[in-house]
KOLMARKOL-173866 format. One line per field, with one value per residue: residue number from 1; x negated, z, y of N, C-alpha, C, O in turn. Coordinates in nm, 4 decimals. Layout:
i	c(NUM ...)
n_east	c(X ...)
n_up	c(Z ...)
n_north	c(Y ...)
ca_east	c(X ...)
ca_up	c(Z ...)
ca_north	c(Y ...)
c_east	c(X ...)
c_up	c(Z ...)
c_north	c(Y ...)
o_east	c(X ...)
o_up	c(Z ...)
o_north	c(Y ...)
This chain:
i	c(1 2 3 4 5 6 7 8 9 10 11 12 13 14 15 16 17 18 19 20 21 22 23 24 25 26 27 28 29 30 31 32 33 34 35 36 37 38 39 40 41 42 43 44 45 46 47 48 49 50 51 52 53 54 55 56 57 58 59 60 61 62 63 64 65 66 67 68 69 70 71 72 73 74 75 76 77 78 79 80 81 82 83 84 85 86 87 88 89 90 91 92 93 94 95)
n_east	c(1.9936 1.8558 1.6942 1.8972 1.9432 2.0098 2.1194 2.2867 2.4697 2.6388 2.7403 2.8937 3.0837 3.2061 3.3267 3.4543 3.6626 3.7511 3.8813 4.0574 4.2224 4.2739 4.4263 4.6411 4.7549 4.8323 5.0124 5.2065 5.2958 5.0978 4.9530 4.6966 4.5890 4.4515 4.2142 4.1111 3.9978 3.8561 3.6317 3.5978 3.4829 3.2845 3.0854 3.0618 2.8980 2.7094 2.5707 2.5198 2.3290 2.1231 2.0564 1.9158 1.7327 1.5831 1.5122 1.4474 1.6016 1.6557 1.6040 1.7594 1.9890 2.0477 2.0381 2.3137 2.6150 2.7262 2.5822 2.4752 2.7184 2.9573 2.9153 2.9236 3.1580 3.3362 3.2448 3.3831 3.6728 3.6861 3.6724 3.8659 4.1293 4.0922 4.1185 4.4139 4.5401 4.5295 4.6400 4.9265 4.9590 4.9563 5.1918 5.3843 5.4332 5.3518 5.3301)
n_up	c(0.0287 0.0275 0.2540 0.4456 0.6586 0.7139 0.9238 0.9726 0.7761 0.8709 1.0817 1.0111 0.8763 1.0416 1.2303 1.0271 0.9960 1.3212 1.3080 1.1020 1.2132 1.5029 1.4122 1.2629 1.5260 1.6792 1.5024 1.5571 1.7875 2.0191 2.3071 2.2521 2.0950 2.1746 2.3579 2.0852 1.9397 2.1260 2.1389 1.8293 1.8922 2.0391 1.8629 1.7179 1.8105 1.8758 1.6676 1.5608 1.7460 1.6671 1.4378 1.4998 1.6849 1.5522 1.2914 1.3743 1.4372 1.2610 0.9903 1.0725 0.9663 0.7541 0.5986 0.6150 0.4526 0.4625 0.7031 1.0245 1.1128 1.0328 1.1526 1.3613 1.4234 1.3432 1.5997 1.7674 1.7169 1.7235 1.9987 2.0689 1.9916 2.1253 2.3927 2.3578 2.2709 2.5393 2.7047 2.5969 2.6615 2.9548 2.9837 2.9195 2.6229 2.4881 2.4390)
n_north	c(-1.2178 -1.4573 -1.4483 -1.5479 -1.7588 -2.1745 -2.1792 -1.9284 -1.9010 -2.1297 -2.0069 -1.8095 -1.8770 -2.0763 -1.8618 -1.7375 -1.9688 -1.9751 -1.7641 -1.7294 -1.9240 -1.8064 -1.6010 -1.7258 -1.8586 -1.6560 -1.5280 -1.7350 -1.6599 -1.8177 -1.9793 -2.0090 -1.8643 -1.6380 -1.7709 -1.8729 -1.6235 -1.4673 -1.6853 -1.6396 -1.3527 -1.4513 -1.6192 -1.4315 -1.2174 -1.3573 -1.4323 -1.1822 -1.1105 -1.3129 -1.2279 -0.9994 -1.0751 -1.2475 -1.0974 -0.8516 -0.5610 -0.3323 -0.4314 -0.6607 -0.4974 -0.3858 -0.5596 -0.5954 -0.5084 -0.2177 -0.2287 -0.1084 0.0469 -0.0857 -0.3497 -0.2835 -0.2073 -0.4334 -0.6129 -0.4289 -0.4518 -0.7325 -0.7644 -0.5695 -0.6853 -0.9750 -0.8670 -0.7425 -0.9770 -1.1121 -0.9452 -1.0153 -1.2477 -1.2327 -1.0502 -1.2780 -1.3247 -1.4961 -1.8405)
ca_east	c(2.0647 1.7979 1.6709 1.9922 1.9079 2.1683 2.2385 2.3268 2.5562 2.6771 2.7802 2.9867 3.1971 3.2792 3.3903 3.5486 3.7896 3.7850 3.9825 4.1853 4.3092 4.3231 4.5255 4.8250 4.8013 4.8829 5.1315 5.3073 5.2894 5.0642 4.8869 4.5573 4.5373 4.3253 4.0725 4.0424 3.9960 3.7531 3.5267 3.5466 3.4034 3.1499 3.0334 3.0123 2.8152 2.5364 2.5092 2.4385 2.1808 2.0508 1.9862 1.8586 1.5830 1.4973 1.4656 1.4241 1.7107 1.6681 1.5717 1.9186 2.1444 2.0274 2.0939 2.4446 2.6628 2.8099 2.4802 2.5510 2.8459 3.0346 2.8832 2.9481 3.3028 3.3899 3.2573 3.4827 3.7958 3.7530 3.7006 3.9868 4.1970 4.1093 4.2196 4.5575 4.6261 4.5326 4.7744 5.0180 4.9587 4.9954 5.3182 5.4603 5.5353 5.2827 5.3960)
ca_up	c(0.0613 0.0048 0.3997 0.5487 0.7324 0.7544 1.0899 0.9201 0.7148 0.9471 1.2136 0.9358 0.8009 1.1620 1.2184 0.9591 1.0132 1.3706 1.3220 1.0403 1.2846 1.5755 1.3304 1.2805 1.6671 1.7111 1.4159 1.5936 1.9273 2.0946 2.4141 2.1870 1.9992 2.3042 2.3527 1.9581 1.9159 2.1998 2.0126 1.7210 1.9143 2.0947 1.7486 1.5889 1.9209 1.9272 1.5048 1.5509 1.8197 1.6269 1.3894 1.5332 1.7311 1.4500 1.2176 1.3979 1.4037 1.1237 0.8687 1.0095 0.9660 0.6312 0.5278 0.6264 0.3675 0.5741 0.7956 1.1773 1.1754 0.9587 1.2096 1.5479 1.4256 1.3600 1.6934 1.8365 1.6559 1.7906 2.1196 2.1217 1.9573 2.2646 2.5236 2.3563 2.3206 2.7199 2.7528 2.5483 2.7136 3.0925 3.0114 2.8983 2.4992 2.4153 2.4621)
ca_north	c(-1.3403 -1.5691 -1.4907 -1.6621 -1.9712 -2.2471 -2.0886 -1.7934 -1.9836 -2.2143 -1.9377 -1.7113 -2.0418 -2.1130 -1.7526 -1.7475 -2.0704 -2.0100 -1.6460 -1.7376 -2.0027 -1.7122 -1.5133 -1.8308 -1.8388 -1.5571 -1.5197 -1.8209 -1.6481 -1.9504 -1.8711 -2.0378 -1.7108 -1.5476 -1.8310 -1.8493 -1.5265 -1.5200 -1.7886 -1.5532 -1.2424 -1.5042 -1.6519 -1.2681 -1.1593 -1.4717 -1.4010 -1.0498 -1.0889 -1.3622 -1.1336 -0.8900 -1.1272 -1.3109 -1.0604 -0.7370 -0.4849 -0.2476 -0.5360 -0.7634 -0.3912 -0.3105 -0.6935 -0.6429 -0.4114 -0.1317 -0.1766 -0.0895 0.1251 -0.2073 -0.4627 -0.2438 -0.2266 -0.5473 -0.6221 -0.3621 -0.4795 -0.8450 -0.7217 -0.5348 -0.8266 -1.0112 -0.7740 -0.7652 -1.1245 -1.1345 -0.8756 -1.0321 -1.3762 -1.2152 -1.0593 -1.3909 -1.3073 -1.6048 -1.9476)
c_east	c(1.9709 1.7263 1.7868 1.9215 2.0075 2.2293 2.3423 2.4981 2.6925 2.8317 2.9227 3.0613 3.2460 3.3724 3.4989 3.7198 3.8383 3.8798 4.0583 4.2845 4.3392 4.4610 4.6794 4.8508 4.8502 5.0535 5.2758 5.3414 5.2325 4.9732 4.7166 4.4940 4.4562 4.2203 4.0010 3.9321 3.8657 3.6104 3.5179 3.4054 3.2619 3.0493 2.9783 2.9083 2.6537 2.5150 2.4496 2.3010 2.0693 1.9774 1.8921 1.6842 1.5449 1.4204 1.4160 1.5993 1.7665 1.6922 1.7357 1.9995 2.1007 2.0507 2.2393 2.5264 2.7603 2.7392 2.5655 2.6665 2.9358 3.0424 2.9409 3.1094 3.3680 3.3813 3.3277 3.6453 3.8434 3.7195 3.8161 4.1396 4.2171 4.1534 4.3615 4.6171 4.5999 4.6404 4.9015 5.0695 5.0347 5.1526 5.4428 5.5241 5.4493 5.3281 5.3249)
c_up	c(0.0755 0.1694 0.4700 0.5849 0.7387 0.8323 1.0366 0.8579 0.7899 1.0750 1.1588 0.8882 0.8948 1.2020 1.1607 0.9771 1.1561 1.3998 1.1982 1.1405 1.4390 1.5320 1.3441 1.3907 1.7151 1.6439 1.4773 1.7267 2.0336 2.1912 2.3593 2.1137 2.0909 2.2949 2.2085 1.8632 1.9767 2.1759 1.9117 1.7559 1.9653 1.9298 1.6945 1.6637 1.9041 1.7775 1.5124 1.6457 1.7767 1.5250 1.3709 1.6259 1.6153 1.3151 1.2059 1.3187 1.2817 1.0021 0.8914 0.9947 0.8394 0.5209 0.5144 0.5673 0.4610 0.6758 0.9375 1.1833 1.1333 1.0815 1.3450 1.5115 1.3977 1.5158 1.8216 1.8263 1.7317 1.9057 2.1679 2.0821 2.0762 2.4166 2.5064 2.3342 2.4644 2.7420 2.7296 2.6090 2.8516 3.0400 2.9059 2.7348 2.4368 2.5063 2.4229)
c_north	c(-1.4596 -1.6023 -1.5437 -1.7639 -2.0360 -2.1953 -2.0020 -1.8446 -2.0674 -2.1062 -1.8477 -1.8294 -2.0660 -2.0016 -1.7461 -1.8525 -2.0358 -1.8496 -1.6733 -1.8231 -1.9254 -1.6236 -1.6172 -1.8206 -1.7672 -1.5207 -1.6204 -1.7963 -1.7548 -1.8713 -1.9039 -1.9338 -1.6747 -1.6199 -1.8573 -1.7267 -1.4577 -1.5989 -1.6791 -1.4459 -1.3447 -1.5100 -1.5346 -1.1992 -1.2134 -1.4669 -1.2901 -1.0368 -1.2257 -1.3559 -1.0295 -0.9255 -1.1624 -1.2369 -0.8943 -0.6355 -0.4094 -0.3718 -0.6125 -0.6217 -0.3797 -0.4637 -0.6927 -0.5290 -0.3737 -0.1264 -0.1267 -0.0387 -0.0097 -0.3477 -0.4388 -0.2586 -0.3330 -0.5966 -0.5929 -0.4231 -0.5804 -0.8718 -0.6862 -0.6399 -0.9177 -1.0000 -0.8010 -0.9218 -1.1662 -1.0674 -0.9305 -1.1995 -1.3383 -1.1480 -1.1695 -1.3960 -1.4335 -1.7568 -2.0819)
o_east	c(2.0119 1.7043 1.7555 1.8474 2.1115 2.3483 2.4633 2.6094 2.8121 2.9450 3.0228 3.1210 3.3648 3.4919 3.6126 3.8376 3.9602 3.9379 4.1618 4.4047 4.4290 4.5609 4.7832 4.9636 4.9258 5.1609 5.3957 5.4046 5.3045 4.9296 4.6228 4.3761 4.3433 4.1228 3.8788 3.8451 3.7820 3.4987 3.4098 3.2942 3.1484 2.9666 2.8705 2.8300 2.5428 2.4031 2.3321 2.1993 1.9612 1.8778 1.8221 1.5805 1.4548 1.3225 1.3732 1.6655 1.8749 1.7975 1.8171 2.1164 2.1984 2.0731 2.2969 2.5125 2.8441 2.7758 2.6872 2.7354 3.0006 3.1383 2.9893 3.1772 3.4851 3.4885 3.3419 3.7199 3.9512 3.7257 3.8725 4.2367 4.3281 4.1960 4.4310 4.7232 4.6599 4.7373 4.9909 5.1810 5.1451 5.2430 5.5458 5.6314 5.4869 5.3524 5.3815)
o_up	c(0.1358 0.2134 0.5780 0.5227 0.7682 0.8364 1.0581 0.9031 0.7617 1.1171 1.2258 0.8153 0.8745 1.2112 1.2081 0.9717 1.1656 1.5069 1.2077 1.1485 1.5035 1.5970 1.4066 1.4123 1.8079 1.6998 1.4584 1.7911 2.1292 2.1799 2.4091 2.0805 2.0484 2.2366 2.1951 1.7765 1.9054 2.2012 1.9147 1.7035 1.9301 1.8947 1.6353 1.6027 1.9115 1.7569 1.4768 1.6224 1.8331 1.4970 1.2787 1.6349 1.5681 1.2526 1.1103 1.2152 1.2239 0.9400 0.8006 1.0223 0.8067 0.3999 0.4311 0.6366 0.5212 0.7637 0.9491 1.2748 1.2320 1.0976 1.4225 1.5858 1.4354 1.5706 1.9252 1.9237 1.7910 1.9425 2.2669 2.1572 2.1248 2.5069 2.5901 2.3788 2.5024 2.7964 2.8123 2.6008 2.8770 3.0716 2.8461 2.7101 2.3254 2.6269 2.4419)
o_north	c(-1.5588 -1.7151 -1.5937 -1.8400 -1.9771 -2.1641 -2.0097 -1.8176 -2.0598 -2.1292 -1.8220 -1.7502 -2.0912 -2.0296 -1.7470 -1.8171 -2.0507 -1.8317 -1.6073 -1.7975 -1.9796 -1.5927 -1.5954 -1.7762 -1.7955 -1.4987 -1.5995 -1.8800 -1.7840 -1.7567 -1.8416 -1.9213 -1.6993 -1.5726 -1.8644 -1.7342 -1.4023 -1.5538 -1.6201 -1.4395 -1.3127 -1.4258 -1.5293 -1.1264 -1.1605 -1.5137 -1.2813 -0.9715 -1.2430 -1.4227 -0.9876 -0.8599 -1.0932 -1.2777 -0.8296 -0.6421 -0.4175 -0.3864 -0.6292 -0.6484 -0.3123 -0.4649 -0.7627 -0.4282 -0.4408 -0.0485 -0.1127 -0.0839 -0.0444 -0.4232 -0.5213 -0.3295 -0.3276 -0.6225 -0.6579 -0.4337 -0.5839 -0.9891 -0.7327 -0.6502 -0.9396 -1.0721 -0.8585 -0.9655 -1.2667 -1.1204 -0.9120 -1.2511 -1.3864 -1.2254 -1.1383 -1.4510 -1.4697 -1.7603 -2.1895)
C-alpha cells in the first residue's frame, strides 16, 4: 500500500462515487446510468493501464488482491453493465 500515489488514490475514490451514483441511476431508471457507468469503466480502464505502465504488469497484478483474474473481471462486469444500460436506454425503459 505504501506504493499508491495520490493518483492511485484519487482515481479509486472517484470510481468509487462515480458507480455508486451509476448504481441510483439506474435504480431510478435515469437515462444517466449509461454515461455514469461509462465514466466508471473509463476511470477502471486508465487506473489499470496506469498501473501497469508505471509499475510494470506483474508488480501492478500482484499489488491487487485477486491479481489479474479479480482485475480482468471487474473490467468485464462494467463493460457489460454498460452495454445493458445502452440497451435498456434504446428500448425506452430509461427516462
Amino acid at each position: 500500500m505504501d506504493s499508491l500515489t495520490a493518483f492511485d488514490y484519487i482515481a479509486a475514490g472517484l470510481q468509487a462515487v462515480i458507480s455508486l451514483s451509476a448504481a441510483l441511476t439506474l435504480f431510478f431508471l435515469r437515462k444517466a446510468a449509461y454515461h455514469l457507468f461509462c465514466a466508471a469503466f473509463a476511470i477502471a480502464s486508465i487506473g489499470m493501464l496506469w498501473q501497469t505502465v508505471s509499475r510494470g504488469w506483474l508488480t501492478a497484478m500482484a499489488s491487487i488482491k485477486g491479481g489479474l483474474f479479480g482485475a480482468l473481471l471487474g473490467i468485464v462486469l462494467l463493460l457489460a453493465v454498460c452495454f445493458y444500460t445502452k440497451q435498456l436506454s434504446k428500448e425506452g425503459k430509461l427516462r
